[in-house]
N, C-alpha and C positions, 0 to 999 in steps of 0.2 A: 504494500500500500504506500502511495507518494504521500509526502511529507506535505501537512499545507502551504501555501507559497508565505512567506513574511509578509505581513500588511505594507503598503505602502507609508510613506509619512502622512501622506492626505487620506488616508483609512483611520490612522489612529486621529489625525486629528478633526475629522469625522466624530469618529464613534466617542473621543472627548467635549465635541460642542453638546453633541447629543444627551450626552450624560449629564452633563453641567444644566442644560437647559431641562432636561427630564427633573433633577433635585429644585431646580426652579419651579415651575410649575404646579410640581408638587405642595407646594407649600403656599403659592401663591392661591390654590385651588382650596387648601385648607382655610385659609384665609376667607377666601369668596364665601364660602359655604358656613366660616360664623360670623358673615353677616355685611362682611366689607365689601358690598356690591361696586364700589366705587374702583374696584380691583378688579374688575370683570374685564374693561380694557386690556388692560397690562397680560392680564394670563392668556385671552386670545391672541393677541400679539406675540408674546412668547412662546406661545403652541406654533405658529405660523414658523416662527424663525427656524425651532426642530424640524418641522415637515421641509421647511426650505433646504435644509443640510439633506434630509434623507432624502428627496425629489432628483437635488443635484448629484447625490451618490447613482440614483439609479438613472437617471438618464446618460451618466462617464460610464454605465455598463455593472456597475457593482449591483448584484442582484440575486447574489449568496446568501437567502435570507438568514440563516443559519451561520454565517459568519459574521456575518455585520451584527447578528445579536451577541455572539460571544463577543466581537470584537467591541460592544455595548455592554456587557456586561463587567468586562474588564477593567474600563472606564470608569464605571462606576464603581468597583472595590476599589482603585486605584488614587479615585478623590479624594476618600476617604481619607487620606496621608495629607491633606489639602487643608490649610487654616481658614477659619472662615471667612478673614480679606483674600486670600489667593481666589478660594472657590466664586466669593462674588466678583473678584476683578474677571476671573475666567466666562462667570455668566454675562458681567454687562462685555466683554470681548467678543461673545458668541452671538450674543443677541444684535449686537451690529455687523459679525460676518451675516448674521444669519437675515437681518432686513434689507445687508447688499445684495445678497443672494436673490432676494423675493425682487428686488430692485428689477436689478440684472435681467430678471426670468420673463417669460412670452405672457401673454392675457392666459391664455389656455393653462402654461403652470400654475402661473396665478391662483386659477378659479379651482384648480384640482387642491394645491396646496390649502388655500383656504377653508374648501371641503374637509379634508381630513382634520385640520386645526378645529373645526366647528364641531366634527365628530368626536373626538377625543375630549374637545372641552364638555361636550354631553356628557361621556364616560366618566368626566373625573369628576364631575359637579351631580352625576348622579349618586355616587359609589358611596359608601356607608365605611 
């Protein structure tokens, strides 16, 4: 059995925006949901920024769903090592790669990206 290939540098720092912005949201979502509607903005906007990294992941062909999770989940044990000025300088970093990203992208990304971000922000603001 062949060995997985080494992630590229723009794989790890992928599946680090990703993760950064996942511990973001999270909490932003907690937030929403005791009460700080005024926070509804912000967490769709940072949902949007995640879909924008994983959109451009798969459109440059990365489409290993199953790598790019591991290669997410790593990131995420990996933060963990991360003080909480490193991990917020890392999110607002991510969340401006990740609005040049949406910038950058066609109407059609856009409206896909935005789907997903709208879905997810369903998921988290339903979940108990």
């Amino acid at each position: 059995m062949a060995a997985a290939p080494v992630p590229t540098a723009r794989e790890l720092h992928t599946s680090e925006c990703v993760a950064a912005l996942e511990v973001s949201t999270d909490e932003l979502a907690k937030q929403v949901k005791a009460g700080h509607q005024e926070l509804r903005p912000v967490l769709a906007s940072r949902l949007e920024f995640g879909a924008a990294f994983i959109g451009d992941s798969y459109l440059r062909g990365e489409r290993d769903e199953a790598r790019s999770q591991a290669l997410l989940a790593s990131a995420l044990e990996a933060q963990k090592t991360l003080s909480a000025s490193e991990l917020l300088s890392r999110q607002d970093l991510c969340a401006g790669e990740g609005r040049q990203l949406l910038s950058d992208s066609n109407v059609v990304s856009r409206a896909v990206v935005s789907n997903l971000a709208k879905k997810r922000m369903s998921k988290l603001l339903s979940s108990q």
